[in-house]
Steps between C-alpha positions, in 0.01 A plus 500: 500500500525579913613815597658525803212700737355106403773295548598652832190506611454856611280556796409842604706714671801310439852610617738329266828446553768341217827393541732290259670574133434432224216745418393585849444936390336359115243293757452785708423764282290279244263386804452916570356530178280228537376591825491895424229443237251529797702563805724727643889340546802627658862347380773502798798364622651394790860558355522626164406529117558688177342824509214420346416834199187343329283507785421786801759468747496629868880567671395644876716476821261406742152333539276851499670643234435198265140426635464908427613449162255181403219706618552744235570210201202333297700293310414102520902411524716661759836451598680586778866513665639690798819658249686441212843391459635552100240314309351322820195561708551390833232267668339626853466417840275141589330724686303758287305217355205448771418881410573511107233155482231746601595694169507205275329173341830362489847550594731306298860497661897399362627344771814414344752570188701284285740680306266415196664111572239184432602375884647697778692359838364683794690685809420471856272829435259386163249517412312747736149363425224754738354273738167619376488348156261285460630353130847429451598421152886348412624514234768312294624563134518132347750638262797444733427102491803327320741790564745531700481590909741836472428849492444516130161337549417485897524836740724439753560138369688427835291571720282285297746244513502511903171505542444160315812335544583513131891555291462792365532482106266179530237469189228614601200212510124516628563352841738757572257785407264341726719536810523815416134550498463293869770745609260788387199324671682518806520834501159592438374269749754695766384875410138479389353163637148572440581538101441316205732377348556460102833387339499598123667330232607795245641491124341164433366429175197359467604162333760472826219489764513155543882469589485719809143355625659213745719816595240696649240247626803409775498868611119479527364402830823531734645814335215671292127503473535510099687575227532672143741428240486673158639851388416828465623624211449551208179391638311380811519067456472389840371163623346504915596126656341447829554119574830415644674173552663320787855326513547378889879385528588378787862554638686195686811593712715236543660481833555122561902489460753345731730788423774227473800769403415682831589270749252488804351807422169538285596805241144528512426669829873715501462866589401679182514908528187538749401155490572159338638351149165289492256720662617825270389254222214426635377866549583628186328196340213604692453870400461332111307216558287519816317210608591337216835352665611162623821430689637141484756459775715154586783547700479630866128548374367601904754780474363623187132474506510708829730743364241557184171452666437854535527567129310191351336208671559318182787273591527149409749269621740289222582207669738376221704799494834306544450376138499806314347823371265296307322348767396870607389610171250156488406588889382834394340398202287279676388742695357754214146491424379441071399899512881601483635592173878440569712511810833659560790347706646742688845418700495539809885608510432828264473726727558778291224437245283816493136532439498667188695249384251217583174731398696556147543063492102478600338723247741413231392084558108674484567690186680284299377167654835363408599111642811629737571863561844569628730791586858575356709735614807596205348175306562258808164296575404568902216413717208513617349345200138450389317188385204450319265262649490292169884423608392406889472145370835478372582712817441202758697293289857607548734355710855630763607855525426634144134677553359576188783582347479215284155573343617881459745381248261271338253809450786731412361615163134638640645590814484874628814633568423859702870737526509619806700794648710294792684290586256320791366236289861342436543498894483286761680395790616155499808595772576697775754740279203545250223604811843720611586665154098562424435684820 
């Protein structure tokens, strides 16, 4: 059996940092007893706990009264808040930490709370992670998988929704806990960039390893440097996975229409808010997906490959566009390389697709590995949709204006259908009263 000093591979002079639900205080307080066998810890927040009775606790209102207080304490656990509130210690200022390290082996630090919920949604101001930490550890109660996304199971379950794009009082599956875990990531990386950074799998029984493994080997690599998934209680089973996979998916905008409905204008390059309908598209696509992006373009295709150079130089030209969406699909097809996974067809007339939206499509398609991944919005099937490459073949087969549409229906029953929270995905503009009414 690992114990968690092990499987988090503990370094000296750490400065450890957890954030998350689902266990995040348990993990916390079970690692100080590890580590207080030899060493000397200190337990802190950065916003605030249970007042911890079972071990010595420190409550001082400034930096020299609490480093005055230490110096008199032998005890190998010490915790320490700036006040109490009720039955809450309160955590303390970022800054006290480059003197309290001097004091310590290890400083082990709650950098957020979850209302004892398995998964939280985060505001603008969480977690507060100290820039110093050099081990960050997230955390995520596996007992929430299957239930329902509402407040009985998530903290804040709308922000939660927002911040991943999903309906609220969606069942909970694997790919969306993942999202929540790159939204985590994120955060980490933006307050302590120099850290390590674990995500941990809690209240998984042993026999269930196995189901959550593809889970976490997509976080390793672009979102963690490993992972743990086990439990805690009622006792330490935890499993360390350090290998992590790769799923490249490319995106493919399609921007080839003759915008026939719109008379001589291309709805494509209409004003849109601070820019336009096709380059807003193109942007947000770009935030998810990077350099993995194509843009196929037909119609008035000079006008468009200037107007897009600046965001991607990969633009290829459809020369067939006057005979259908399908011809654009094929034309970006034959432009992806064997090491993609699947590709997803953007239109290039949603303008108001947003990027959590597409980021909740990707990792679902790299979770669940599924032949089509799709969004609905109040059970109505939208776009952009996601293909596996095992369907590419069929793919550059179809014919007219229909797109894939055709093969989504034959795939319906192992299709991924992901509920999202908007309308965007049901909304294009095909006229000028649509680009008016979704301005």
């Amino acid at each position: 059996m690992q114990n968690l000093t092990a499987a988090l591979n503990i370094k000296p002079k750490e400065i450890i940092s957890f954030m998350g639900g689902g266990g995040k205080t348990t993990t916390m307080f079970l690692l100080a007893k590890e580590l207080a066998q030899k060493k000397k810890v200190l337990i802190t927040t950065t916003t605030k706990i249970e007042y911890p009775t079972e071990y010595m606790t420190i409550v001082a209102e400034n930096l020299e009264e609490a480093l005055a207080k230490i110096d008199g304490m032998d005890s190998a656990i010490i915790v320490l808040g700036r006040k109490t509130e009720g039955n809450k210690l309160h955590g303390i200022p970022k800054s006290w930490l480059n003197n309290l390290k001097e004091h310590f082996d290890y400083i082990l630090i709650e950098a957020d709370g979850a209302a004892h919920k398995a998964l939280k949604g985060y505001a603008d101001y969480e977690p507060v992670i100290p820039g110093d930490s050099s081990l960050v550890v997230a955390l995520v109660g596996m007992s929430v998988a299957g239930k329902a996304l509402d407040n009985t199971y998530v903290h804040r379950a709308e922000l939660l929704s927002q911040t991943i794009g999903v309906s609220t009082n969606a069942i909970i599956a694997p790919w969306m806990i993942a999202r929540v875990c790159e939204e985590m990531a994120k955060s980490i990386i933006k307050q302590a960039p120099g850290a390590r950074k674990v995500i941990f799998l809690n209240q998984v029984e042993p026999a269930n390893h196995s189901q959550y493994l593809r889970l976490v080997e997509c976080l390793i690599g672009d979102y963690y440097d490993n992972a743990l998934i086990g439990r805690l209680l009622p006792s330490i089973e935890i499993e360390r996975i350090d290998n992590g996979i790769k799923v490249p998916v490319i995106a493919i905008v399609l921007a080839a229409g003759m915008s026939a409905r719109m008379g001589s204008e291309n709805k494509l390059l209409l004003p849109w808010r601070n820019t336009t309908v096709v380059r807003q598209v193109v942007e947000t696509t770009v935030k998810v997906f990077g350099n993995d992006l194509l843009v196929v373009v037909g119609h008035q295709y000079k006008r468009l490959t200037d107007h897009l150079s600046d965001l991607t130089n990969k633009i290829t030209y459809n020369e067939a566009y006057r005979s259908g969406q399908s011809t654009s699909v094929k034309k970006g097809l034959a432009e992806v390389n064997n090491g993609y996974f699947g590709a997803m067809f953007v239109l290039g007339d949603q303008p108001l697709i947003r990027p959590e939206i597409l980021a909740s499509l990707l990792t679902a398609f790299k979770i669940n590995q599924a032949p089509v991944v799709y969004p609905t919005y109040n059970n109505k099937r939208g776009n952009p949709t996601i293909f596996h490459r095992t369907l590419f073949s069929r793919l550059i087969k179809i014919e007219g204006d229909r797109g894939g549409r055709l093969i989504l229906e034959e795939e319906s029953a192992e299709a991924l259908a992901v509920p999202v929270n908007n309308s965007s995905v049901v909304k294009d503009i095909d006229t000028k009263e649509d680009w008016q009414q979704l301005r």
